[in-house]
Wavefront OBJ file of the C-alpha trace (Angstrom):
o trace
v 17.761 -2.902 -1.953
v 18.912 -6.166 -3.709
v 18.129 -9.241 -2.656
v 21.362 -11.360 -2.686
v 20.910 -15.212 -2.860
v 23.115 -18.017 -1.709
v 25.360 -18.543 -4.542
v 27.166 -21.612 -4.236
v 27.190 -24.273 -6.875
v 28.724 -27.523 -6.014
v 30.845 -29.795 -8.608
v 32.073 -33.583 -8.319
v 35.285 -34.016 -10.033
v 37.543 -37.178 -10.485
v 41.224 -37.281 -8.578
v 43.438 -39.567 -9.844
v 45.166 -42.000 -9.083
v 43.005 -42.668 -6.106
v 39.618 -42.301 -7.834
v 37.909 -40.367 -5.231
v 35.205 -38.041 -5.721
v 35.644 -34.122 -4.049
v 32.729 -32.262 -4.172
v 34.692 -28.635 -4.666
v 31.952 -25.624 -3.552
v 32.397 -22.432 -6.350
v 31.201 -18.798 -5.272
v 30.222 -18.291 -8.446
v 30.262 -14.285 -8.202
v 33.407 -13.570 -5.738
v 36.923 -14.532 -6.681
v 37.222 -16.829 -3.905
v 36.921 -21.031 -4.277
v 38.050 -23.868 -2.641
v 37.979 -27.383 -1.613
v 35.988 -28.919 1.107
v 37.772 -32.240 1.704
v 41.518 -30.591 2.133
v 42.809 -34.114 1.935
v 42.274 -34.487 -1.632
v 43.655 -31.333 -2.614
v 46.939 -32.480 -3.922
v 45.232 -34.216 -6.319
v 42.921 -31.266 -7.152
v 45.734 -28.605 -8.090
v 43.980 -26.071 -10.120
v 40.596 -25.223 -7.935
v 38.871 -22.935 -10.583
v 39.223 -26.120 -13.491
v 37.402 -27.729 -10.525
v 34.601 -25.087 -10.363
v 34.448 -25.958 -14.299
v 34.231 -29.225 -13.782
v 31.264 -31.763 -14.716
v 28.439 -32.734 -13.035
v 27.344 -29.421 -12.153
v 24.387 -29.300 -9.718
v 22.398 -26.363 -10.030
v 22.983 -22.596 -7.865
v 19.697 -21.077 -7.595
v 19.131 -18.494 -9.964
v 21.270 -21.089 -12.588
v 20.482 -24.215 -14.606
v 22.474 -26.951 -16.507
v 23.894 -30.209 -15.185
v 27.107 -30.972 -18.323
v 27.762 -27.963 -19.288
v 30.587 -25.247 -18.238
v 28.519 -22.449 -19.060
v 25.488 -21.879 -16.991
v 22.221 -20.321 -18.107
v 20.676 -17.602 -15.955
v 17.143 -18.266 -14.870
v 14.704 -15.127 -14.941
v 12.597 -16.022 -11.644
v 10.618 -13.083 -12.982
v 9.263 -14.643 -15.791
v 8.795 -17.910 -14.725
v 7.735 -17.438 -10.699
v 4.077 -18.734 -10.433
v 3.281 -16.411 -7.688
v 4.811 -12.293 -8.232
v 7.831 -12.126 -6.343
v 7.888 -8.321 -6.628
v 4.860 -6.088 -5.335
v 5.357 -3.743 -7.771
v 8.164 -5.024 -10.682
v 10.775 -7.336 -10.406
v 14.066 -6.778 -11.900
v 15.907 -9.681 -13.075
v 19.683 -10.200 -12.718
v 22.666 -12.456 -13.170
v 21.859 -15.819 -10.875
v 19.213 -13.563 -9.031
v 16.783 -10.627 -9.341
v 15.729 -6.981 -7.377
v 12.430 -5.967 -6.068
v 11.439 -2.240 -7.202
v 9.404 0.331 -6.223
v 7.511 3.630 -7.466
v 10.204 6.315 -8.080
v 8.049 8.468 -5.749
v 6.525 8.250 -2.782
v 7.220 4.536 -1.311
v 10.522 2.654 -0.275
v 11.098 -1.077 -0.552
v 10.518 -3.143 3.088
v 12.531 -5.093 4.716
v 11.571 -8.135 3.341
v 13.148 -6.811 -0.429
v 9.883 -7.458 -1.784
v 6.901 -5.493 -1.020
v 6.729 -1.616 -0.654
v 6.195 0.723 1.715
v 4.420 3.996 1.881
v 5.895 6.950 2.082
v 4.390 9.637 4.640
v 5.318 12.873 3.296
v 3.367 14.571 5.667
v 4.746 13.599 8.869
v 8.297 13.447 7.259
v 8.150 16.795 6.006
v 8.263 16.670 2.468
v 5.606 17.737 1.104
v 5.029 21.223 -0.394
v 1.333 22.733 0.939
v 1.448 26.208 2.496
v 0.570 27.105 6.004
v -2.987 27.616 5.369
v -3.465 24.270 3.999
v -4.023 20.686 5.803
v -1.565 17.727 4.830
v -3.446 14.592 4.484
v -1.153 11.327 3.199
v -1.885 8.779 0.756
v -1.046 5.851 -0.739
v 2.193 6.763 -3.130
v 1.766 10.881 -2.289
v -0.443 13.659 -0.330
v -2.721 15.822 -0.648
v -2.610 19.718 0.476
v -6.308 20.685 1.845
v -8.046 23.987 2.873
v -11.165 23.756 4.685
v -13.250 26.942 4.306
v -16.235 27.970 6.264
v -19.161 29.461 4.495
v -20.811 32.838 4.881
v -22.748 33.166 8.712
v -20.468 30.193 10.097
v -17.514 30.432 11.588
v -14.162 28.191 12.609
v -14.570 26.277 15.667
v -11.539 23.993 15.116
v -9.107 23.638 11.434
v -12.098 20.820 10.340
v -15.181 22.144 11.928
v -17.291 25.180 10.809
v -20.043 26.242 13.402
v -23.465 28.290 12.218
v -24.173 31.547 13.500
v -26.653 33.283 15.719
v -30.311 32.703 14.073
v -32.503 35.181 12.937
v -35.415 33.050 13.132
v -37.109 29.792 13.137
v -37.371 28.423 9.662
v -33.748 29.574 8.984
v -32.583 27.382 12.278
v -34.523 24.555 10.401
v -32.693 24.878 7.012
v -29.072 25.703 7.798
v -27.162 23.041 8.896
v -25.745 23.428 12.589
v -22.472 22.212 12.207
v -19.991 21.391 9.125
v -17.079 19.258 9.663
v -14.300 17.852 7.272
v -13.072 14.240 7.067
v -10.438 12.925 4.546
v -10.681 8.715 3.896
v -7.841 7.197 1.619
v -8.485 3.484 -0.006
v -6.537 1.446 -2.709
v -8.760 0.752 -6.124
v -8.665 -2.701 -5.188
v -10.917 -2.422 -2.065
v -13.445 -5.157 -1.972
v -17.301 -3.918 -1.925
v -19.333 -3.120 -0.175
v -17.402 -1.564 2.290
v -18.419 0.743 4.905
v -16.175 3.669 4.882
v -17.728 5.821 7.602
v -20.265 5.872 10.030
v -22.177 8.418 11.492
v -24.658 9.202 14.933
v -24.973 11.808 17.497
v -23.003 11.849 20.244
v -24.079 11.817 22.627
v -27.224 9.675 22.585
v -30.121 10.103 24.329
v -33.540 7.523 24.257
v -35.760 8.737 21.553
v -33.121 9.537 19.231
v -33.547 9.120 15.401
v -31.790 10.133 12.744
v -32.269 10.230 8.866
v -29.029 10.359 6.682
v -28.347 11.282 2.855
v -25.603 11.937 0.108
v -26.817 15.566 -0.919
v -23.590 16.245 -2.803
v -20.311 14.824 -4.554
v -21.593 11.460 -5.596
v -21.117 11.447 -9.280
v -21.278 7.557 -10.526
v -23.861 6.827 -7.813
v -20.179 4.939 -5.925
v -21.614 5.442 -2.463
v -24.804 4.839 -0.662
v -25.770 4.856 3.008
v -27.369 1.868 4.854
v -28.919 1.826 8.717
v -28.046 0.106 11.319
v -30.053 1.455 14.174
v -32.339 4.855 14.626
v -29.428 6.162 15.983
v -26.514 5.357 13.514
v -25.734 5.035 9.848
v -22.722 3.813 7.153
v -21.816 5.535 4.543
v -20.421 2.886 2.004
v -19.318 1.895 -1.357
v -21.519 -0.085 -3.306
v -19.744 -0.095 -6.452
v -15.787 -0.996 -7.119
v -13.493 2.048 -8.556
v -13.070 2.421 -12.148
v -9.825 3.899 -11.214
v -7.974 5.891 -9.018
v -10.104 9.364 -8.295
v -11.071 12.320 -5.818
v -14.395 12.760 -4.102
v -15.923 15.084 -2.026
v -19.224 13.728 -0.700
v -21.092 16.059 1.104
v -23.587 13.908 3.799
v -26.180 15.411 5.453
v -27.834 13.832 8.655
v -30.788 15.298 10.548
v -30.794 14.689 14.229
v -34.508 14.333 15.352
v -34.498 14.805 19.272
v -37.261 15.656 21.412
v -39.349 16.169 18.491
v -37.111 18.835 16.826
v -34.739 18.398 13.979
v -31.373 19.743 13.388
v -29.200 19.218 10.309
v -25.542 18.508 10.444
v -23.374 18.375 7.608
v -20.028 15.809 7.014
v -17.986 16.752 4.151
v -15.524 13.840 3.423
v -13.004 14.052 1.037
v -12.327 10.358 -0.245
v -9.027 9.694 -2.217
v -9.241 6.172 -4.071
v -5.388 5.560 -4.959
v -3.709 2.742 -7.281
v -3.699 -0.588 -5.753
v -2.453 -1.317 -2.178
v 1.146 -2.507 -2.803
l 1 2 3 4 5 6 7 8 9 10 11 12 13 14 15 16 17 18 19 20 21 22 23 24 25 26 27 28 29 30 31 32 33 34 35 36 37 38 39 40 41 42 43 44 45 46 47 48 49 50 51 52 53 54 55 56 57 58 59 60 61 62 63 64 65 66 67 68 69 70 71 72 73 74 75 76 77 78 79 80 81 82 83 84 85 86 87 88 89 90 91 92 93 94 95 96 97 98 99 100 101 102 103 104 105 106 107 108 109 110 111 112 113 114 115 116 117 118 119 120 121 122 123 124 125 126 127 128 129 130 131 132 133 134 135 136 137 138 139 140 141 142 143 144 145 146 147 148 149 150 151 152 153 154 155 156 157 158 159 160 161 162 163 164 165 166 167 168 169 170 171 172 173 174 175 176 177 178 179 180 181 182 183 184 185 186 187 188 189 190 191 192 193 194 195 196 197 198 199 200 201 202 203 204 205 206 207 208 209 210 211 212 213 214 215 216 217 218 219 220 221 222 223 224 225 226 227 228 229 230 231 232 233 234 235 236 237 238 239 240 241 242 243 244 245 246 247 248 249 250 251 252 253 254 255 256 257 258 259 260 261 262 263 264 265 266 267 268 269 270 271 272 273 274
């Protein structure tokens, strides 16, 4: 998309005999000119020697007040604030706003960018037996397996088998379920990027909560807010963009028993928001 400016440049030029100043408006880029006072134009014969005339105020995108020849003006360079999200391209008397070659178009407003979401559009390329999650500039194609003595409730949620006994009730978790989170690498932290309880709730309910897998770089942490519900957060900014898969376990003490439930979240930290 390029974002096309108001190009007009107006000149003051002398007609004689009557010395009376036309100002004489000059698309600069079209092969169209003329004069805005039409009574002067017998004295103004050749409108294009007008558009050369002196002067010269300014087009945006220009500069120069004397001379014939304008210089172009990179507002890319020399723009405070960016004027592009991701790069700005600068052209004659003007400039573009581009985006990623893959997997974002440019808004409406010409400058920022927009995500592309492959998965709801279609485009993406996992199989049948994988799970399209979007994210910022791309997917990602997911399989969520169950392990041995559990089996598939729903596509994210594994449930445990029949116990033999006791102690192995106590030390296999009761449920498994999946969750996928997607955040830019400019996030600001902390932030709270899930949160956790039993639902539903009933009086005497506490639970205890952990990160028993997937944490490497010690990124995330888990805070309390009641007996009854817990964050998981980021405590330390991204180095980068990167792939996690934090495996949180909570037990669910209830009427004096316990029961473990695992929450495997897949987090996808992705360049910065755009």
């Amino acid at each position: 998309m390029v974002i096309q400016l108001n190009i007009h440049v107006w000149h003051v030029i002398e007609c004689s005999p009557r010395g009376r100043s036309v100002w004489v408006p000059c698309i600069l880029f079209g092969a169209h000119s003329h004069v805005n006072d039409q009574r002067h134009s017998s004295c103004c014969t050749d409108l294009l020697r007008g558009c050369l005339g002196s002067s010269v105020t300014s087009a945006p995108g220009t500069s120069g007040n004397t001379s014939t020849a304008r210089e172009d003006i990179d507002e890319c360079s020399l723009t405070a604030s960016a004027l592009c999200a991701y790069r700005c391209i600068n052209t004659p008397g003007t400039f573009n706003c581009i985006c990623p070659e893959e997997g974002y178009v440019l808004s409406p407003n010409g400058r920022n960018c927009t995500d592309l979401d492959e998965c709801a559009l279609g485009t993406h390329n996992c199989t049948s037996a994988e799970t399209c999650f979007n994210v910022q500039g791309g997917y990602k194609c997911l399989s969520f397996e169950c392990p041995a003595n559990y089996r598939r409730v729903t596509q994210t949620r594994c449930e445990r088998l029949a116990c033999q006994d006791y102690i192995e009730c106590q030390t296999m978790p009761q449920r498994i379920s999946y969750y996928q989170l997607s955040f830019p690498t400019n996030i600001r932290v902390p932030a709270n990027i899930f949160r956790i309880s039993p639902s539903p709730v009933y009086a005497g309910d506490n639970i205890l909560l952990g990160i028993t897998g997937g944490n490497q770089g010690m990124h995330f942490s888990t805070r309390r807010l009641n007996n009854y519900t817990s964050f998981v957060y980021l405590q330390l900014p991204p180095r980068g963009p990167g792939d996690f898969l934090l495996d949180v376990e909570m037990t669910l003490i209830r009427h004096s028993t316990a029961t473990k439930f695992i929450a495997r979240i897949y987090v996808f930290i992705t360049g910065p928001a755009l």
